[in-house]
Every structure is written in C-alpha cells, then in structure tokens.
C-alpha positions in Angstrom: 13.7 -4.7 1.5 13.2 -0.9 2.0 14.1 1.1 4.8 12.7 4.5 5.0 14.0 6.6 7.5 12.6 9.5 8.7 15.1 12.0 10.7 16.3 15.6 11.4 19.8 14.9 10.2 19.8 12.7 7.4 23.6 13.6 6.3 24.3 11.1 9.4 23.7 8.6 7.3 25.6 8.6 4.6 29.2 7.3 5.8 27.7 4.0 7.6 25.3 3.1 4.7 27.7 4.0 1.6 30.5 1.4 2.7 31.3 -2.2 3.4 28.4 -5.0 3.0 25.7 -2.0 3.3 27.0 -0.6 0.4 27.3 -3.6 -1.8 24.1 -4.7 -0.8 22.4 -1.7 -1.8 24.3 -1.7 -5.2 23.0 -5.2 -5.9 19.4 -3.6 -5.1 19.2 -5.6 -2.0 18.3 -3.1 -0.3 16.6 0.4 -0.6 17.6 3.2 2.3 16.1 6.4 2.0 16.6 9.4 4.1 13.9 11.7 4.5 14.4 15.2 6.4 11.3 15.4 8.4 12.1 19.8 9.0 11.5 19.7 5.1 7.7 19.3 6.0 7.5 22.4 8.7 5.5 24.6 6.9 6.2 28.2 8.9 9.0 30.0 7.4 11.7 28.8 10.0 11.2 24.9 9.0 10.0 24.7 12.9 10.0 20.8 14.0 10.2 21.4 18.1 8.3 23.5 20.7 8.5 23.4 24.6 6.3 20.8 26.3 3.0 22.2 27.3 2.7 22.4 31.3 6.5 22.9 31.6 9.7 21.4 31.9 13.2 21.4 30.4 13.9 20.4 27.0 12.0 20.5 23.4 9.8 18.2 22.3 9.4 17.4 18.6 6.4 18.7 16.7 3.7 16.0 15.8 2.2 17.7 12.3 5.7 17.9 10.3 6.4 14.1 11.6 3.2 13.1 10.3 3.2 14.5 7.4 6.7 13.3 6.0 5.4 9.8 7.2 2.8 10.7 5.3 4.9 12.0 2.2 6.5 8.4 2.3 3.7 6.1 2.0 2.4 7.8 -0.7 5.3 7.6 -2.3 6.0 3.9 -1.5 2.2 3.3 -2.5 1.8 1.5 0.7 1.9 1.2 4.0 5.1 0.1 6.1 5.5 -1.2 9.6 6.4 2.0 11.3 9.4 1.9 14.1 9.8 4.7 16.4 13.8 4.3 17.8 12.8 5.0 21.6 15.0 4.7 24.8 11.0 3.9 25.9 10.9 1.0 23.4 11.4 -3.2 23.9 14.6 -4.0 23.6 16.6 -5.0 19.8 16.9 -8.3 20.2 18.4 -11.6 17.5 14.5 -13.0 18.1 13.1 -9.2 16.8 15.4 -8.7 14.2 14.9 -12.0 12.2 10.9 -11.0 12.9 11.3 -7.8 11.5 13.6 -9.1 8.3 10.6 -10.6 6.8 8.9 -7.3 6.3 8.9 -6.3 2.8 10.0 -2.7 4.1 10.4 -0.3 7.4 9.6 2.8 8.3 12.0 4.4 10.9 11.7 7.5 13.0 14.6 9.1 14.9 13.0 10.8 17.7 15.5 14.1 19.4 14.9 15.9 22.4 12.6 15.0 25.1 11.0 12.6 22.3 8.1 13.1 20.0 4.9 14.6 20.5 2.3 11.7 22.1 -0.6 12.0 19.3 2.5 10.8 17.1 3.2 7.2 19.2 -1.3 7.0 19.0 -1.6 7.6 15.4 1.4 5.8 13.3 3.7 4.2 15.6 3.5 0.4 15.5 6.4 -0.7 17.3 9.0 1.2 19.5 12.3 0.2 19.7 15.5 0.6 22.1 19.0 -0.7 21.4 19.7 -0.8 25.0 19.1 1.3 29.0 21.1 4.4 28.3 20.7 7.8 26.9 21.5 8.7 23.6 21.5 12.3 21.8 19.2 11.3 19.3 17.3 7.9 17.3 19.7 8.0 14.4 22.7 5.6 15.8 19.9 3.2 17.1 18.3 3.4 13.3 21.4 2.7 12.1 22.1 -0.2 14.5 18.2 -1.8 13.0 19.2 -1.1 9.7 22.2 -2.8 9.4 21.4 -5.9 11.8 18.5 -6.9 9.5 20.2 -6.3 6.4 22.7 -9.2 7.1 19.9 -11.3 7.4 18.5 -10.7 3.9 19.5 -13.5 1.1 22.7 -12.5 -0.8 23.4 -9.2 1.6 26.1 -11.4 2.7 28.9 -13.5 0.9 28.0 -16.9 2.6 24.5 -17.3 2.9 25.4 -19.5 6.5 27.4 -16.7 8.0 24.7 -14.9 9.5 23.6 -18.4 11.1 27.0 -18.9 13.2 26.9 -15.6 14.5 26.4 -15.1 18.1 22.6 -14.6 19.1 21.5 -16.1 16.3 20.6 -19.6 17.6 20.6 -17.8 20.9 24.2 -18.6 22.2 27.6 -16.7 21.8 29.5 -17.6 18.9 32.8 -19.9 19.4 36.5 -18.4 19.2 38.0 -18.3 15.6 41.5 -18.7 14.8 43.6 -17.9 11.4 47.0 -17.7 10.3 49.7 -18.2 11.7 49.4 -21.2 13.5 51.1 -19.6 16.4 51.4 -15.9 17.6 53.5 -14.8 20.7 53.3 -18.2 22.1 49.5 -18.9 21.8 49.3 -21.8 19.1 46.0 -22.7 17.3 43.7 -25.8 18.8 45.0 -28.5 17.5 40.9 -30.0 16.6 40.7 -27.1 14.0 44.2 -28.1 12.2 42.7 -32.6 12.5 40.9 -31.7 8.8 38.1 -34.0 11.3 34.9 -31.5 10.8 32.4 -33.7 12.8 35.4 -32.9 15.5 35.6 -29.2 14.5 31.6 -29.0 14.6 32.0 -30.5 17.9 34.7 -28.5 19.8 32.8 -25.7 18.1 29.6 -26.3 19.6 31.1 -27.2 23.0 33.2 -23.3 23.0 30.4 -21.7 21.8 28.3 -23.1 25.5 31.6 -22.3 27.5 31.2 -18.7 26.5 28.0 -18.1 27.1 27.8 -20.1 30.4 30.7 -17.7 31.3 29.6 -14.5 29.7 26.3 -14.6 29.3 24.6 -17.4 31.1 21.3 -15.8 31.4 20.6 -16.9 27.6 21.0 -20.4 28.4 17.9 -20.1 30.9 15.4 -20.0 28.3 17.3 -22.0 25.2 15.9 -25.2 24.7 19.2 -27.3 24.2 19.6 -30.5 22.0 20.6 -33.7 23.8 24.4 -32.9 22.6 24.1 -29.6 23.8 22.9 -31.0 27.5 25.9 -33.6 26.9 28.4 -30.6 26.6 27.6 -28.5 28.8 27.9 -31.2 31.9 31.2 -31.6 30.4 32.3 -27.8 30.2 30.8 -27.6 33.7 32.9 -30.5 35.0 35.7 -29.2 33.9 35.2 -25.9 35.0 34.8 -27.6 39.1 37.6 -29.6 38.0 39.8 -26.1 37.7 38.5 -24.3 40.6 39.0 -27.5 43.2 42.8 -27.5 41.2 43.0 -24.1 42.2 42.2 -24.6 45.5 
C-alpha cells in the first residue's frame, strides 16, 4: 500500500517512519511513504503557501492553488487516482472500524492542513474524507498523518511478525485488550495468574476473554453499548458483573 503525503514539513517524517515495524515494512516493500513538500508548487518567488483569510480574522489560511497542484503532481505520478484524506480537527473521528476500512485501499493520499486550515475550494474539489484523531487542537495535520499511517500499516499482511497480533489488540474486535504478563513469575510481590502458568489454553482463551470485558466494562464501557456479544461473551460478563457487586457489598 502507498501513502502519499502531502505537507509543509516533510523532514517531520522521517524519524517515525525510518524505525521499528514502519521501517521494516517499508524495506520489505510493504509499504510505500512519500513525502511531498506542497511550498515546492508555490510558483511566486517566495514559495508563498498561506494568505490572510478574506473578510478578516486572526491567523493564515493555506493557499488552495499550490495544494492542488502538488495533489495534482502526485496522481500523475502515481498514474491514478487515490482516496484523498484531509487530517482535520473538523473531520470524523479515527476509529479501529475506519482504519480496517481504509487498509483495503490500494493507496492514500494525505494532506496536513496548518494554520486556520486550508482554503474551502480545496475540501470541494479533492477532499474525499476528513479525518480527526481526536477534540483537541493540534499545531499542524502531520502528527495525526502519522497516527493514520502507522495504524493501517499494522494491519497490512506481513507488516507485522504474527499475522494474529493485530487481531488481539484492543479495538480491534471492538473491546480493550486483556493484561499480559512475562517473566518473572513474580515481581515486588505481584505474582503471575496462575490460568496463564495451567499450559490449559481453552482456560487461558477463557480468562483472556473474560479480562479483556472487565476492562472495558470499567474503562470504557461505552464500547460495549453497540458490540454485539457472543453467548460466552453475555456468560462472562454477568459473571465479572457479579463479582464486581459481590466487592462493593464486601466493601460495605
């Protein structure tokens, strides 16, 4: 998959994308990332990408024509046309759901809006999806492009050692994931479950499953409103509740 990102500051990129599995996976030619420096396409002689909003305000507001044209630059040079992202704090929220729909594209392209955002004629003419990573302010699109870029890459076959890792994470079936222990088997008095030493993995699957509720009955129950749970998964969770009522009246 490609990712084509269109930006003002495209040396921001190149730490988080030239280490760990992003780096790998581009090595293996899992992945394509370029960076494309959108004031490169500002044809006066002071590479101009931003003017003051017409009818006043504070801020800048980034120029539509040298946008558009190294959007255009990049479909040429792909030789077709990509889904076109626009990272907005304006945009729907990055979901697990969005991100597995957007990992089946053959390849992105992603603008980093700055400023007060991007002219309007841009968001009517190329944009086909906005985007937000969350409700807060941030100085600029690239750290949210960065965010898209590497949460659909994990998804992608062989980006990641074990092709089931990305399954167990938490979102990914719409629940948080489950605690995970390792060596030693105990560590300043806190000693490992003893299900996850039994060697029993229809047990292990089990307690995993039944954690994996608790925490997002505790943390996060809003995602449980809308999951449609399996009849073990219904079994559980009136057993984590019980339990839960059974400490409270302890407590009290």
């Amino acid at each position: 998959m490609f990712f084509d990102i269109l930006t003002l500051f495209p040396e921001m990129f190149a730490g988080p994308f030239s280490e760990s599995i992003l780096k790998r996976a581009r090595e293996k030619d899992l992945i394509d990332i370029k960076t494309v420096n959108i004031r490169d396409f500002a044809e006066d002689k002071h590479h101009t990408t931003d003017e003051p909003p017409y009818g006043g305000g504070a801020g800048m507001v980034m120029k539509a024509e040298p946008i558009f044209k190294a959007w255009q630059n990049t479909q040429d040079k792909r030789g077709q046309k990509s889904k076109t992202i626009l990272m907005s704090p304006q945009g729907e929220e990055l979901t697990q759901d969005l991100v597995k729909d957007l990992s089946q594209e053959q390849g992105l392209t992603i603008i980093c809006g700055r400023y007060e955002g991007v002219d309007e004629r841009v968001r009517e003419t190329i944009i086909d999806r906005e985007i937000s990573i969350g409700d807060y302010v941030l100085t600029g699109g690239e750290l949210p492009a960065m965010v898209l870029v590497d949460s659909i890459s994990r998804l992608l076959s062989g980006v990641l050692g074990d092709e089931n890792s990305s399954k167990k994470d938490s979102f990914y079936n719409g629940l948080l994931e489950h605690p995970h222990y390792t060596r030693p088997r105990e560590f300043n008095g806190l000693k490992v479950p003893d299900v996850l030493l039994s060697g029993n993995h229809q047990l292990i699957e089990r307690w995993r499953k039944k954690e994996s509720l608790k925490r997002t009955l505790l943390r996060r129950k809003d995602l449980l409103e809308d999951k449609k749970l399996s009849d073990l998964e219904k079994e559980l969770l009136k057993e984590i509740k019980l339990e839960l009522k059974g400490e409270v009246d302890g407590k009290n």
